[in-house]
N, C-alpha and C positions, 0 to 999 in steps of 0.2 A: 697789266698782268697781275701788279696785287692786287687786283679788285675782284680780276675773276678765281683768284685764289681764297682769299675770303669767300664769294658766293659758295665753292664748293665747300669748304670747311666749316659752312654752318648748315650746308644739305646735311652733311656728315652727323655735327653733333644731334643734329632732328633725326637721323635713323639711328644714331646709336644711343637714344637715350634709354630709360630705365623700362617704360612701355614695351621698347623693342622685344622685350627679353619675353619671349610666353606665345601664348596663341597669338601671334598679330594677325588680321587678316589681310589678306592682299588682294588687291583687286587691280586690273588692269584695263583701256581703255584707246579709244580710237574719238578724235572728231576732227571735221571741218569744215566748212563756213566759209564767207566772203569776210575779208580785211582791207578795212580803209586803211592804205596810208597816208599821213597829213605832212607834209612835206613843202617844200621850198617848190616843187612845181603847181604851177597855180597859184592864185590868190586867195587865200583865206575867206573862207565865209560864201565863196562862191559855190554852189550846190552840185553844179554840171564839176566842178573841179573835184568834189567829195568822192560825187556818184559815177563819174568817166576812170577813176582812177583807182577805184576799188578793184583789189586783188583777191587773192585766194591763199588759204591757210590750211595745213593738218599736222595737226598732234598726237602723240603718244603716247599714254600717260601711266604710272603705276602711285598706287595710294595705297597708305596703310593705314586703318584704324583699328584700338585697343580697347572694345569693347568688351573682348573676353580676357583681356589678360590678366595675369595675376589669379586673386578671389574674383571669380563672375560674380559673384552676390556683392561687391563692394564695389559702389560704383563713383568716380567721380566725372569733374563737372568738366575736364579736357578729356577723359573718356570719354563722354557721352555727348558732346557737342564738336570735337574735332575730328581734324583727317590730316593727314602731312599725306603733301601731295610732289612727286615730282614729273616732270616732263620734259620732251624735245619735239620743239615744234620746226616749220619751213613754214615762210612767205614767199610770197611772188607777187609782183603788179610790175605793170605797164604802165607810166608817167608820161601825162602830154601838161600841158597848160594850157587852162582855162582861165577868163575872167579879162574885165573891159579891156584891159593894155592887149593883150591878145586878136581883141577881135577889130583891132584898128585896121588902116588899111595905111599902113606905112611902117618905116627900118626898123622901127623897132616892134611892133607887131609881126611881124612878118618874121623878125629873129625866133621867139617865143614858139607862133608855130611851126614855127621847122625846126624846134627841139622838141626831140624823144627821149626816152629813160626808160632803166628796167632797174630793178634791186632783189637781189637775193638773199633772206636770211634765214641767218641757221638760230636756231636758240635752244638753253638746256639749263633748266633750274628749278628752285625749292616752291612752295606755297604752301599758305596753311589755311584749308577751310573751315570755317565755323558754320554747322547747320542751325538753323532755328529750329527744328526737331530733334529728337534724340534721338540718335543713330541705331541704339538697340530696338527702339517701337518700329523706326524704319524697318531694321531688318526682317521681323516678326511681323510683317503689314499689314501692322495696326495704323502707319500710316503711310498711304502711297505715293508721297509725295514729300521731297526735303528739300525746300529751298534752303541755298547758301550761300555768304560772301569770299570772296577769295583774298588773299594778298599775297605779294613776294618777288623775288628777286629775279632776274634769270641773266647769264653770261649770252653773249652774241657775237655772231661770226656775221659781216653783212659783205655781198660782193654788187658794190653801183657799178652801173652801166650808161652814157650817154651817147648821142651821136647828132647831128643837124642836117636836114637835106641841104645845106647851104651850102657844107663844105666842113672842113678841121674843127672842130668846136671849140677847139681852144685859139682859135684864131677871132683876134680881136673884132674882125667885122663879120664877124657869125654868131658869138655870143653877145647875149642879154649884156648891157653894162652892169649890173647889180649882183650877176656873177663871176664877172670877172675879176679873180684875187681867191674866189671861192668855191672853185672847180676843184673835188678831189676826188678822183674815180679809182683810186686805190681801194684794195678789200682791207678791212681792217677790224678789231675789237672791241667791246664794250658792252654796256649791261642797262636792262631795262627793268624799270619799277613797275608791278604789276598787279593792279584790281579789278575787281569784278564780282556778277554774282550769277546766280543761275540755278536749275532748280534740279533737281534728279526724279524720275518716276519708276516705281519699283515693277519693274516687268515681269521678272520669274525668281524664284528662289535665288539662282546664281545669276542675273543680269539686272542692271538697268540703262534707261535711256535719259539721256542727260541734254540738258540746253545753258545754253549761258552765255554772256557777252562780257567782255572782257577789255581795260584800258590798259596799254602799256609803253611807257614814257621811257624816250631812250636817253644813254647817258652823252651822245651824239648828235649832231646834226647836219653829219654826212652818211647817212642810213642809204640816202639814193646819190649821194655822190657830188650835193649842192648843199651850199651855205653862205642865204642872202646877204651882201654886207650893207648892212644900214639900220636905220633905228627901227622899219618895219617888220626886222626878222625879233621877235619878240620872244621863242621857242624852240625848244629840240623840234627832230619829228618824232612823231608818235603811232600808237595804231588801235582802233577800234575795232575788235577779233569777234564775231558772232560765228558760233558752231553748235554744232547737234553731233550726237553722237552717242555710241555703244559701252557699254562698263561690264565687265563681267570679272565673277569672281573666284580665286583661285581655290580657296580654303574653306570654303564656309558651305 
């Protein structure tokens, strides 16, 4: 809980800073896209495991940028290249495993595939993007087109899900032995580090359309309600976010 008190506490000081104060413009926003989650189901590196288990994601988003605040003729270089961005996004995927242990034809293959998973998560937090154009040309489209990178924080609510057509999952001769000690299908807290970059194209006066892919590393690795025990679990889980979507603007 202090962590997710912090994350908000520095949304806060990014909207109350001195920018804030004047014409800010605000703009608000819709996307979503397929979300790989990279997860304890599956083995790593296996492609059918990436690509079977990819979920779905949509976001919400509101952003302010200060390109008119204050003197509009005085411009600086976090004016004209920034956005404080925040959001609240939902995942969802369906988790099987894949990869060679799986496609055996014996106990312990045969455990793997008759384990299923689901994960739910909630998330809501800060980012700051940097265009490589200047946001005022953008506006005025002189150019139509702003790619940028993202970074930032965000709080998470995640609710796993498992079950086995075997039987109890948490019954020794149903699970995997490598999760057994590391089954936690409780919903629970935490927070994920989050980059990416993406480009926006200027549609109409008040809108644009926006693409982008996005990595985001949790501070967990019971996101889906598993955590490998052994020297091969080498990572949180994480997710590879790719959306499209609508930007319109409130002010401008």
């Amino acid at each position: 809980m202090k962590r997710i008190r912090i994350i908000f506490l520095i949304g806060f000081l990014c909207i109350s800073s001195p920018y804030s104060f004047g014409q800010v413009l605000h703009e608000i926003g819709v996307t979503a896209g397929p979300a790989a989650i990279t997860s304890d189901y599956g083995q790593r590196g296996e492609f059918r495991n990436f690509y079977y288990n990819t979920g779905f994601g949509v976001g919400f988003q509101h952003y302010m940028n200060f390109v008119y605040t204050g003197n509009n003729y005085r411009t600086s270089y976090f004016k004209d290249f920034f956005r404080v961005r925040t959001e609240i996004d939902y995942f969802h995927s369906y988790l099987n495993h894949y990869g060679p242990i799986s496609y055996q034809n014996n106990p312990r293959g045969e455990m793997l595939r008759a384990m299923h998973g689901e994960t739910n998560i909630f998330e809501i937090g800060t980012q700051l993007e940097w265009h490589f154009t200047q946001i005022r040309e953008f506006l005025i489209f002189s150019e139509r087109f702003s790619p940028y990178i993202t970074a930032g924080i965000h709080a998470v609510y995640y609710i796993p899900d498992a079950y086995s057509d075997l039987g109890p999952i948490d019954n020794p001769r149903v699970l995997f032995p490598a999760f057994q000690g590391g089954l936690n299908l409780d919903s629970g807290f935490t927070y994920n580090f989050v980059f990416g970059g993406g480009t926006r194209y200027r549609l109409g006066r008040n809108s644009d359309l926006v693409a982008e892919i996005k990595w985001q590393y949790y501070g967990s690795d019971y996101i889906e309600g598993l955590n490998v025990q052994g020297p091969q679990n080498k990572s949180n889980d994480w997710t590879i976010w790719l959306n499209f979507g609508y930007i319109h603007y409130l002010n401008f």
